[in-house]
C-alpha positions in Angstrom: -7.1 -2.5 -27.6 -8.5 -2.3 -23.8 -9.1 1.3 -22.5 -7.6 3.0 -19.5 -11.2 2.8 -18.0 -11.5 -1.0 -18.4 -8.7 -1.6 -17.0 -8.5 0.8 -14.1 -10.8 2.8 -12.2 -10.8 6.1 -10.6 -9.4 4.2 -7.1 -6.4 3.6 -8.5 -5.9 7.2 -10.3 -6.9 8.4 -6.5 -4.1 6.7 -5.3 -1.2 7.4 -7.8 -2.3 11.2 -7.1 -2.1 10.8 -3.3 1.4 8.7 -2.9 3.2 10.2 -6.0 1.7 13.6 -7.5 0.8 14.7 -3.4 4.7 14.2 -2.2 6.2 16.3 -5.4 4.1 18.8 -4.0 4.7 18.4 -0.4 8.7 18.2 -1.2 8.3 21.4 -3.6 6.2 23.6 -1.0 8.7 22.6 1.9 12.0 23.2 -0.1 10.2 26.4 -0.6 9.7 27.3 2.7 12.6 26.3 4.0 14.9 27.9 2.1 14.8 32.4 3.2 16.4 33.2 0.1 13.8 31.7 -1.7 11.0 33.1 0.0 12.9 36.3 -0.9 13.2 35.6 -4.6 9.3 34.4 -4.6 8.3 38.0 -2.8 10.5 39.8 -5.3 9.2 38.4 -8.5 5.4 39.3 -7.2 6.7 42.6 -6.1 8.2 42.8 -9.6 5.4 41.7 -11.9 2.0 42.8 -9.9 3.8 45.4 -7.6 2.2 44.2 -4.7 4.6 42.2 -2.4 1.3 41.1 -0.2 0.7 38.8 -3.1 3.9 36.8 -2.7 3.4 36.8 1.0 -0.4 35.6 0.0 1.7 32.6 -1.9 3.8 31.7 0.9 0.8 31.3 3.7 -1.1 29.1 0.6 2.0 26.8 0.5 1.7 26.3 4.1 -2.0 25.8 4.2 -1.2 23.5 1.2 0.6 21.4 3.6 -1.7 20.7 6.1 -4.1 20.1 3.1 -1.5 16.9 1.8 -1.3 16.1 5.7 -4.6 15.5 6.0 -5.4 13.6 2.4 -2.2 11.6 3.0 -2.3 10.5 6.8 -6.2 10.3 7.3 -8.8 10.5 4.6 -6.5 8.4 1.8 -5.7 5.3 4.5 -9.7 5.4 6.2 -11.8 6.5 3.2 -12.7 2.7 2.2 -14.3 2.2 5.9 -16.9 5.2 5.3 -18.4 2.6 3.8 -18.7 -1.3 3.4 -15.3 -2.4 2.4 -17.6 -5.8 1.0 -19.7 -3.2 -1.2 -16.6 -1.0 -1.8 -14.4 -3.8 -3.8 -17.2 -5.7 -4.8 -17.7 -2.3 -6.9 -14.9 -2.2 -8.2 -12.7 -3.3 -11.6 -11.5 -6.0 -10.0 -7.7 -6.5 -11.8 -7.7 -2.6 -10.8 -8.5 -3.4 -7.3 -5.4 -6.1 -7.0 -3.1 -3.7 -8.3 -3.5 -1.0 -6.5 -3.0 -3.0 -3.3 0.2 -4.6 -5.4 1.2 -1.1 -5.7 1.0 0.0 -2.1 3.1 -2.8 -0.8 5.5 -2.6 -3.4 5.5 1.4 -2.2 6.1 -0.1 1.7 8.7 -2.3 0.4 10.6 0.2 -2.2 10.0 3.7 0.3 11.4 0.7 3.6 15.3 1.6 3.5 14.4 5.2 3.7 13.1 4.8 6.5 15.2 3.1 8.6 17.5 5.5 7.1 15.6 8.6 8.7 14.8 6.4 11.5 18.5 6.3 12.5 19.2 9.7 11.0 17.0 10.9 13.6 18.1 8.4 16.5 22.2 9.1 16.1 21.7 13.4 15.4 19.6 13.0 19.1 22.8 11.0 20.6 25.4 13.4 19.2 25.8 15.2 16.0 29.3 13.4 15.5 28.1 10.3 13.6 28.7 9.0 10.0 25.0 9.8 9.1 24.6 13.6 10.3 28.2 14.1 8.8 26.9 12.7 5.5 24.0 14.7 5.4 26.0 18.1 6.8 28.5 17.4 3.5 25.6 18.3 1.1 25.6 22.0 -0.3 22.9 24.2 -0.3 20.7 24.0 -2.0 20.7 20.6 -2.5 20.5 19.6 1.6 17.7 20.9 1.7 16.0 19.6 -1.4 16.8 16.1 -0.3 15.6 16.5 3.0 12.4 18.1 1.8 12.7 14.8 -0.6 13.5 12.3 2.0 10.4 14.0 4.3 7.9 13.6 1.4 9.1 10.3 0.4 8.2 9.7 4.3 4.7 10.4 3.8 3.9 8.4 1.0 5.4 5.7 2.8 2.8 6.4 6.1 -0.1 7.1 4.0 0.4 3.4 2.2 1.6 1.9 5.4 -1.1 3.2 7.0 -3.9 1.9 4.0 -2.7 -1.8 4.0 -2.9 -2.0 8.1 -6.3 -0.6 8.3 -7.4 -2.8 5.0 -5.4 -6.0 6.4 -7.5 -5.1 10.2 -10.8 -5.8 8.4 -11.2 -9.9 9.3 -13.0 -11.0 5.7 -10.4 -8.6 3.6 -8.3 -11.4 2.4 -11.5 -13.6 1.5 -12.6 -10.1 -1.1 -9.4 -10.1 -2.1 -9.8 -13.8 -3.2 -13.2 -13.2 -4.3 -11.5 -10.4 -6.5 -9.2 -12.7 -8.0 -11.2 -15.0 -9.3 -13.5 -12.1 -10.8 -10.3 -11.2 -12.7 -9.4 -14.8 -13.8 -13.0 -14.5 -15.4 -12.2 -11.9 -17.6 -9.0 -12.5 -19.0 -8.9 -15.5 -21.5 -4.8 -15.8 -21.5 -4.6 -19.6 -19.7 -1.0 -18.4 -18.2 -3.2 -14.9 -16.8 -6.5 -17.1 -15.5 -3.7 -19.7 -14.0 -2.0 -16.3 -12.2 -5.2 -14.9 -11.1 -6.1 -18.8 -9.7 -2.7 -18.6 -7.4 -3.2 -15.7 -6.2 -6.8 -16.1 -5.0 -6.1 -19.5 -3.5 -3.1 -17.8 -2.0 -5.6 -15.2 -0.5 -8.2 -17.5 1.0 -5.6 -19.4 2.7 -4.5 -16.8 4.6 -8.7 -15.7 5.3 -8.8 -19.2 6.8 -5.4 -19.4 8.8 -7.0 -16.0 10.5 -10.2 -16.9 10.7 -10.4 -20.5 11.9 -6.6 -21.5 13.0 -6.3 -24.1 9.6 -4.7 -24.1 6.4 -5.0 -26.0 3.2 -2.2 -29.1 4.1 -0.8 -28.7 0.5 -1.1 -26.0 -1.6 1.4 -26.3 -4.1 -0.2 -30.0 -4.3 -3.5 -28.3 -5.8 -1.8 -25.7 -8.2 0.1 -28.9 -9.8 -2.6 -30.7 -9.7 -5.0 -27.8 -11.9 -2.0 -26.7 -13.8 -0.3 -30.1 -14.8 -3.0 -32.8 -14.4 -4.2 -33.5 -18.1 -7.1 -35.4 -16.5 -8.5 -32.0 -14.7 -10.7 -30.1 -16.7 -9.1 -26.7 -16.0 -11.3 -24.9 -17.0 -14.7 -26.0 -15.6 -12.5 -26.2 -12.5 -12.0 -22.6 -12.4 -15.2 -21.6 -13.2 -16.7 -23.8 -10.2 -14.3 -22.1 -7.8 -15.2 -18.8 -8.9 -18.8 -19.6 -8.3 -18.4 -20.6 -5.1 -16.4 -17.4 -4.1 -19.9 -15.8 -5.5 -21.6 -17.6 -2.9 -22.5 -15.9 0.8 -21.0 -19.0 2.7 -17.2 -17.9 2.9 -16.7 -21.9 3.5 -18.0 -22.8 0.3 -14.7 -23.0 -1.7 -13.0 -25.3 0.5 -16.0 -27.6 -0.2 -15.9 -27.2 -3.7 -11.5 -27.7 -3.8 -12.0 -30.9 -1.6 -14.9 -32.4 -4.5 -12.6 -30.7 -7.6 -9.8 -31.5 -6.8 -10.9 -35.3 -5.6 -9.4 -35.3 -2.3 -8.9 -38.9 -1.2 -8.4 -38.0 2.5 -10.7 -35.0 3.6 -10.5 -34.9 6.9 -7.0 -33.9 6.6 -7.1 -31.2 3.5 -7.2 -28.5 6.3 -4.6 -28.6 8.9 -3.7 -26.7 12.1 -1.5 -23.9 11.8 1.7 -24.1 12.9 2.9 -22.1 16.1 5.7 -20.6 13.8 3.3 -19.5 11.6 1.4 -17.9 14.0 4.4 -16.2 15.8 5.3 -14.9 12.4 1.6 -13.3 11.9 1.8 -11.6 15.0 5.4 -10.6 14.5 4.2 -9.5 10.7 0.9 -7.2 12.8 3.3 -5.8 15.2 6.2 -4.4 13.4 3.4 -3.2 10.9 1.4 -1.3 13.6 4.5 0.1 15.0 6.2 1.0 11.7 3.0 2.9 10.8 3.0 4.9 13.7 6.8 5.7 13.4 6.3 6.9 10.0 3.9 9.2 10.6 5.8 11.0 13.3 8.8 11.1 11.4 7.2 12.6 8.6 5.7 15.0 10.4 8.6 15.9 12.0 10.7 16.3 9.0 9.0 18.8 7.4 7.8 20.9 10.7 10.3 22.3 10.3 12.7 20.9 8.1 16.3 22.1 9.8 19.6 21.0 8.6 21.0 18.1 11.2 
């Protein structure tokens, strides 16, 4: 039985502890301080037990120091530490199947955390308009204490979507990422001897590097899907050598390398057209995809700023 060390490394603890265990915190410390009566109960137990309501008080200001602690971790140091250094000599470090899931793990964060946020997002917009809306009223309706546990919820939740928002667009600005992601899966492929596991890590590497080539040089691989059936179904291709040859050449410092070596495995009668241009939709939808991402990120952040400083009842 495989260890927690072989198949993860301490990147991946760093960043279940930042977007999960640093949110409970942040939601805890600001339902705290939101909530007088609380702070009163908090002073009174200190004044109780040590006799000495300075301690209590002592708690409170470390709560709010705590904050700007998580605010820092989450919005800057988690999303930029990788560019202190090389992000080649970063990954290239790293457990590679750990690696792929812990960028599987932040977009499935984005995509899980996304109808919060539109959520707050028009929370926010229709309580500016007027506070006679659907959403306010909904929110209004909530007792004490629980309105202001789920805001403190919904602002933490906020965070952990920025902070992995944030990760993916500074990792996805870095032109040769998707190639080290490729690179990465074929590293994975090598280590797993389940054919139905090498045959996933081969589809998503091939998926990688032809997105590193549609931003890199305008082209695509014409047919994809062509090649996948071709290595998965053709009982004439040796699967196996083929694999291994494509994973060499992802070894190799010429990032062009594997396209030679797909065009000679895979016997491409036609080679001047394995790479086409890429299409203007495709492009558009790039862009589009860039955009909404840079100006979703920045969103986030003020939003989750602003819902926990302070966090006030709509």
């Amino acid at each position: 039985m495989r260890s927690l060390k072989q198949d993860h490394d301490k990147h991946l603890i760093v960043t279940v502890t930042v977007l999960v265990a640093l949110p409970i915190l942040l939601a805890y410390s600001t339902f705290i301080l939101a909530n007088v009566s609380y702070q009163t109960q908090i002073i009174t137990l200190f004044m109780e037990n040590f006799s000495d309501a300075r301690i209590g008080f002592q708690f409170l200001v470390s709560l709010m120091l705590l904050q700007y602690v998580i605010f820092v971790v989450m919005l800057i140091l988690y999303p930029a530490y990788p560019f202190i250094f090389s992000i080649e000599n970063h990954l290239s470090k790293r457990n590679p199947k750990s690696a792929l899931t812990e960028y599987g793990v932040l977009k499935k964060i984005v995509y899980t955390l996304l109808p919060l946020f539109f959520f707050t997002i028009a929370l926010r917009i229709s309580s500016g308009i007027t506070e006679d809306n659907p959403l306010t009223a909904l929110v209004v309706s909530i007792d004490e204490p629980a309105q202001s546990l789920f805001l403190s919820i919904l602002g933490a939740t906020l965070f952990a979507f920025a902070s992995a928002l944030l990760r993916i667009a500074l990792l996805n600005g870095s032109k040769h990422f998707k190639f080290y992601l490729a690179r990465l899966s074929f590293r994975a492929m090598a280590r797993v001897e389940d054919e139905i596991e090498r045959v996933k890590y081969l589809v998503l590497g091939l998926g990688f590097y032809n997105k590193y080539i549609r931003r890199t040089l305008g082209l695509q691989i014409n047919d994809l899907k062509l090649i996948y059936s071709k290595i998965i179904a053709d009982v004439a291709v040796d699967r196996r050598y083929f694999m291994k040859e494509l994973g060499t050449a992802f070894e190799d410092n010429d990032r062009l390398k594997p396209i030679r070596c797909l065009t000679g495995l895979s016997d491409t009668k036609d080679p001047e057209h394995f790479l086409v241009k890429e299409s203007v939709g495709k492009k558009l939808e790039e862009w589009a995809t860039i955009l909404g991402t840079l100006a979703s990120a920045i969103t986030a952040v003020i939003s989750a700023i602003v819902s926990v400083l302070p966090p006030t009842p709509p």
